[in-house]
N, C-alpha and C positions, 0 to 999 in steps of 0.2 A: 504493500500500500504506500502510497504517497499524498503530501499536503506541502502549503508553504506555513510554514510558523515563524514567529517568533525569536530571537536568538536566546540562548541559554548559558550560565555559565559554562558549563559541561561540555558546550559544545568548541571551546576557547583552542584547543587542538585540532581537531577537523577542521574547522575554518580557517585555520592558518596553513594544514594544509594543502585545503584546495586552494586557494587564493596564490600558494606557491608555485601551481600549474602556468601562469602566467609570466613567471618571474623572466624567462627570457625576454619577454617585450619590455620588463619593467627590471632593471638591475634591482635596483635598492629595494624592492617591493616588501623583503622579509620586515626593515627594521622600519618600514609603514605599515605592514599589519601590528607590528609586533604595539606599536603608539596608537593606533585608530582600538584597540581590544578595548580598555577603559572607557573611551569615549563611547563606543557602542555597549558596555554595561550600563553606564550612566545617564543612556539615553542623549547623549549631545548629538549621538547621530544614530538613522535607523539601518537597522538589518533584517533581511528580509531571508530565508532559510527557504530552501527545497530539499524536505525529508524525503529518502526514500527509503522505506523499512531501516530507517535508524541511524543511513547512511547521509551523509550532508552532498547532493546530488549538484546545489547550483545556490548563486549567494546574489542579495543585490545591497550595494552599501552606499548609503544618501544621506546628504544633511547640508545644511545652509550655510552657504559659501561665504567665507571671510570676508569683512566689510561690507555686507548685501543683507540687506534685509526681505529683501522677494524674489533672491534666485538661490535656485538647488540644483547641487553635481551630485551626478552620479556618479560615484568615486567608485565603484566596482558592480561589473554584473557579469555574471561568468556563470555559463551551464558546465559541467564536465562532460569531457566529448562522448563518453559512453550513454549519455541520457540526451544527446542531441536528436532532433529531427523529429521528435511526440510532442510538439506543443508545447511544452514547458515554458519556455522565454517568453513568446508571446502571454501568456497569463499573467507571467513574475512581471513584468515590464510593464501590463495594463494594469497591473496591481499598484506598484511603486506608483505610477505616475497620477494614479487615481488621490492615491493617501495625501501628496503634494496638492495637487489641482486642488481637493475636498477644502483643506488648510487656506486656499487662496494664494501661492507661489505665483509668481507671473512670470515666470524661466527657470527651465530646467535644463541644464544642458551637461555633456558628457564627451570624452575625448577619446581615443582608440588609437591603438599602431597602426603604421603603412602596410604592414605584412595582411590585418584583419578588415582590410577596406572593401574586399569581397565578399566578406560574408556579414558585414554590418555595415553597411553603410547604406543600400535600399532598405536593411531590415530597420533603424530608426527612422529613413522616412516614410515606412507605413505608417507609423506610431506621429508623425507631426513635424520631426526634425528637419533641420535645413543644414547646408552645410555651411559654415559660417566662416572656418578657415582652415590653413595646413600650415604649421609652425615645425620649423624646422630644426633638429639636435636638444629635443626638452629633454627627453630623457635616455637617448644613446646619438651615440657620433653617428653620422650620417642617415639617420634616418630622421623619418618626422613622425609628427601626430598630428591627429585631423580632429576637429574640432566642430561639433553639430548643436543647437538650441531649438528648443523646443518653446513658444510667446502662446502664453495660454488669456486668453480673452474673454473676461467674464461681464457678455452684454450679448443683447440680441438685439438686433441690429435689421434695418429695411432696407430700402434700394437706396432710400436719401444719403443714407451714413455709409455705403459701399464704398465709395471710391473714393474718399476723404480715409476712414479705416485702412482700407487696402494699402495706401498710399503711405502711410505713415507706417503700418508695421509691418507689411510684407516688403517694403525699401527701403524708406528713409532710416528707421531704426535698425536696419541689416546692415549699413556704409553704401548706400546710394547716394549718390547726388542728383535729387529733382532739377532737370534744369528749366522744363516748363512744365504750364498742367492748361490743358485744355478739359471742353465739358466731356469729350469721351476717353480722351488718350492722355500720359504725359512720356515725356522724356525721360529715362531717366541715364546716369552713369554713374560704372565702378570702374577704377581701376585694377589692371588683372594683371599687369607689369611696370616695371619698373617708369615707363617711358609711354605707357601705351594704356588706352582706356577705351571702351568699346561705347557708343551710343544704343539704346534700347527703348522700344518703342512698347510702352504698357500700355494695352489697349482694352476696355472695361466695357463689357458687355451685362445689359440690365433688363434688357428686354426678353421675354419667354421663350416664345418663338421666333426666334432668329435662328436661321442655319448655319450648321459652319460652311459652307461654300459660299455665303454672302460675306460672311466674316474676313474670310479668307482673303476674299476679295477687295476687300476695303482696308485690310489691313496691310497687305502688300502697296496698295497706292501710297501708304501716310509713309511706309519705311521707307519708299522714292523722297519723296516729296521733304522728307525730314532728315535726311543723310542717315536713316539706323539703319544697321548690321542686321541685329534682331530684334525678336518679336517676341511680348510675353504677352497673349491673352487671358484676362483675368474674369470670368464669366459668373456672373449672380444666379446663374439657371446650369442644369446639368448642358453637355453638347456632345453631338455627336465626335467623337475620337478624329482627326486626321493626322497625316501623316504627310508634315513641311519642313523643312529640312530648317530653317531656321525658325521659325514659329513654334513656342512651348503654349500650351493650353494647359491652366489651370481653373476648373469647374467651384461649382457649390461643395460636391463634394472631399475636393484636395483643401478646399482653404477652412473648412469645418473640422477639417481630420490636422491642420496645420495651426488653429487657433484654439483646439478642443477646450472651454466650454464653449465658446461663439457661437450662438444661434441663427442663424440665417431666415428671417420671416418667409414661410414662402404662403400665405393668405389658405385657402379652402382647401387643397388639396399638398397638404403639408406630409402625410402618411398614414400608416393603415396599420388596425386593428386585425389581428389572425391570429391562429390556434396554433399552439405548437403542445407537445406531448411530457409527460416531465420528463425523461429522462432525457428528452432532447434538452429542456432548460438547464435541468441540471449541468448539461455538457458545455453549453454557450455562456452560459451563466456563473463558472465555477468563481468562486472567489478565493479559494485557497483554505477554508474553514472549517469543511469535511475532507474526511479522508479519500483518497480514490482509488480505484486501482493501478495498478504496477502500470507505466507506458508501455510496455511491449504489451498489455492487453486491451491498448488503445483505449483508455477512457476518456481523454481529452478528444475536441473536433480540431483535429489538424488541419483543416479549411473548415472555416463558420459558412455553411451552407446549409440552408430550409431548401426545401423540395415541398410543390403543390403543385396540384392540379391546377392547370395555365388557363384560368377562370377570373384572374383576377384582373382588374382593368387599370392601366396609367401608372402601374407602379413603374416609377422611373428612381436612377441612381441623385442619390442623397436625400431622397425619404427616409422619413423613422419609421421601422418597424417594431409597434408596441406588440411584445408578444405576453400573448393570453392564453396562460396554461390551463390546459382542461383538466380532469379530475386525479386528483382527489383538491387541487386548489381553489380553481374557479376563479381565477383573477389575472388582470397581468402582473409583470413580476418583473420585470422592466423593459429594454428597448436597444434597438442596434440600428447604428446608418448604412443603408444596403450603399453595396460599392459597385454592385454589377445584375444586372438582370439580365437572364438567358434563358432562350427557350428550344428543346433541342432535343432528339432523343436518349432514350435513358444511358446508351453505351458510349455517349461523345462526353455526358454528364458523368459519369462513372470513373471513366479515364481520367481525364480530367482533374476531378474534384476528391476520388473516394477509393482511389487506389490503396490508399492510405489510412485513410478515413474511418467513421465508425459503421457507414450503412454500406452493404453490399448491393448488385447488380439485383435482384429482387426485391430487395427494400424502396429502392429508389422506383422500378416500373411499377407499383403499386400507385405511382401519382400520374399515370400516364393517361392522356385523352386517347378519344376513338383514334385519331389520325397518328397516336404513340408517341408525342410532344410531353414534353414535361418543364414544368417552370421552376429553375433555380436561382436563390437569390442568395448573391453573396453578402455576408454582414461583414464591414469592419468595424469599427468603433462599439462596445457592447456597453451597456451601464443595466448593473442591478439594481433596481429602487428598493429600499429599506424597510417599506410596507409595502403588502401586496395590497391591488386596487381592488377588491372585489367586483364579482359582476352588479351588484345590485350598486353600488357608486360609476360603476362604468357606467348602465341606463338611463342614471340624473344628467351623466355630463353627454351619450350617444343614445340617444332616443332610440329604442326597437334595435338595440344591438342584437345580434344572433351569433353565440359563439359555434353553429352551424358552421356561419360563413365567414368573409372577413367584409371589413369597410373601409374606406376612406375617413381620416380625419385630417380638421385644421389645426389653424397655429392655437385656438384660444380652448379646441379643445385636447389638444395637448398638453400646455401648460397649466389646466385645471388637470387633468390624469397625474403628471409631475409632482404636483401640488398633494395631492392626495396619495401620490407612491413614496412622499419624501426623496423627493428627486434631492440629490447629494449635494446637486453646484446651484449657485447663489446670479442672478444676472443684475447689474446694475438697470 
């Protein structure tokens, strides 16, 4: 069995330990665990433990960065390679980063070797991170460290506040230099050498339906017209993906997953109520509190993936899906930002998603239509609410809810669902 706990004194030798596994990246690393042991008794800094039957499997170590009163480093997160690839990190890292955000931290951020840039450096930006820079000879000759932040935003925020927000902490507070702002686009620059600094053209899209081929279109004229290199489209609506060789698209959903708590208003059609099973919550849901099974018996969802029957209408990427556990609960239990909706037959969804996973090739066709389609939605960002909502308080705030089926919700009845789940984060 496995869980994340708490650290112990007992545990004062295994965690020095494991923490020694790293020591090649990190020379001095012993006679900094051996200084940081106190401080993590005495609570100056937290530590986060992955037991596995007894064994100290993975460790995360955080606490409030000298001279800062609202940023947190993560000063160590390390799985041991024989417990890699079961989901583990992802939980421990949505765990850590949740206990900071709950506290109100406005940056978190964390630094890695050259050697580990492969295998973490997409993996914190799923989690929000940006890369913010690569310093050179910190802690060995000729190598560096690379350096990533996490600007956590606690406001919910409409189209008005978009591009003023955006503006200020997806650049200016990065090291951009705004050199104009117009009503759709602005200019912005960094420098990236010694001598040399590139023009980039932010371009902010607010309107619903707009396609990216119009976008596309329009935004290639302004990088003429304005001497930029490149393009960062910054969009208030999901959009369709393309593929421009200088143009980055950043959606509703990258800059919610990049400001986590930031709520992005999106009026009537904000997301949707549906039924999931417990063992499936349990799985999506874990918080690290109960015990689980060993990972090689897959207890964890190594991709956060629901499977329904492709019934439901307008579910688009960076909806919330409040999910509503049926029995023995009968409530929701909290909620996730879908990152991807796909509809597909069960053996492309299998491959795919569940190779690994905890449903099999007949678990999954059980949600298939006549025509053998099945609707998968990927969740990234997951939050437990603290209370479950029960159904008889869902029907005050969604009229003729049927946990049958599912529904569409807005923003106001969301934030009353929140409100009564003891939603964890606070919005100005």
């Amino acid at each position: 069995m496995f869980c994340f706990r708490e650290f112990k004194d007992e545990d004062t030798d295994k965690l020095i330990s494991l923490v020694m596994e790293i020591e090649k990246f990190y020379p001095g690393i012993n006679d900094w665990i051996n200084k940081q042991i106190p401080k993590i008794k005495s609570k100056e800094m937290e530590c986060i433990l992955v037991d596995v039957d007894g064994n100290i499997a993975g460790c995360a170590i955080s606490g409030v960065e000298k001279k800062s009163i609202s940023t947190i480093k993560l000063k160590t997160f390390y799985i041991a390679e024989k417990y890699r690839g079961y989901a583990i990190g992802p939980y421990l890292l949505n765990k850590v980063l949740d206990f900071w955000i709950e506290k109100g931290y406005k940056k978190i951020f964390v630094t890695f070797a050259e050697e580990e840039v492969g295998l973490l450096l997409d993996y914190f930006k799923e989690y929000g991170f940006l890369l913010d820079g690569i310093f050179p000879f910190n802690y060995r000759e000729n190598k560096s460290e690379y350096y990533m932040s996490k600007i956590n935003i606690f406001e919910s925020i409409d189209k008005n506040k978009f591009k003023d927000i955006m503006t200020n902490y997806l650049f200016r507070l990065r090291g951009y230099n705004i050199l104009s702002q117009e009503s759709e686009y602005c200019i912005v620059q960094k420098y990236v050498y010694i001598k040399e600094a590139y023009r980039t053209l932010v371009y902010f899209n607010t309107e619903e339906k707009n396609e990216s081929s119009k976008i596309i279109k329009d935004v290639k004229e302004l990088m003429r017209d304005n001497n930029c290199s490149t393009c960062i489209a910054v969009s208030y609506y999901p959009l369709e993906v393309f593929n421009e060789r200088n143009i980055k698209l950043i959606d509703n959903y990258d800059i919610e997953a990049i400001f986590f708590p930031l709520n992005l208003k999106k009026g009537e059609s904000s997301g949707f109520i549906s039924t999931i099973s417990k063992p499936y919550g349990d799985r999506i849901l874990y918080d690290g509190k109960q015990a689980q099974l060993t990972p090689d018996k897959r207890s964890l969802r190594k991709e956060k993936v629901f499977y329904k029957y492709p019934n439901l209408p307008n579910i688009k990427r960076g909806h919330t899906f409040l999910f509503y556990e049926s029995e023995p609960t009968k409530g929701i239990i909290g909620e996730g930002k879908v990152k991807e909706v796909i509809i597909d037959i069960p053996e492309n969804l299998y491959t795919r998603f569940n190779v690994k996973g905890v449903l099999n090739l007949k678990d999954i066709e059980k949600f298939q239509s006549s025509s053998k389609q099945v609707l998968a939605i990927s969740i990234g960002k997951f939050v437990k609410y603290k209370k479950v909502v029960s159904i008889e308080k869902i029907r005050e705030i969604k009229r003729g809810f049927n946990p049958e089926g599912s529904c569409l919700v807005n923003d106001l009845e969301i934030k009353e669902i929140r409100k009564q789940g003891q939603y964890p984060y606070t919005y100005q």
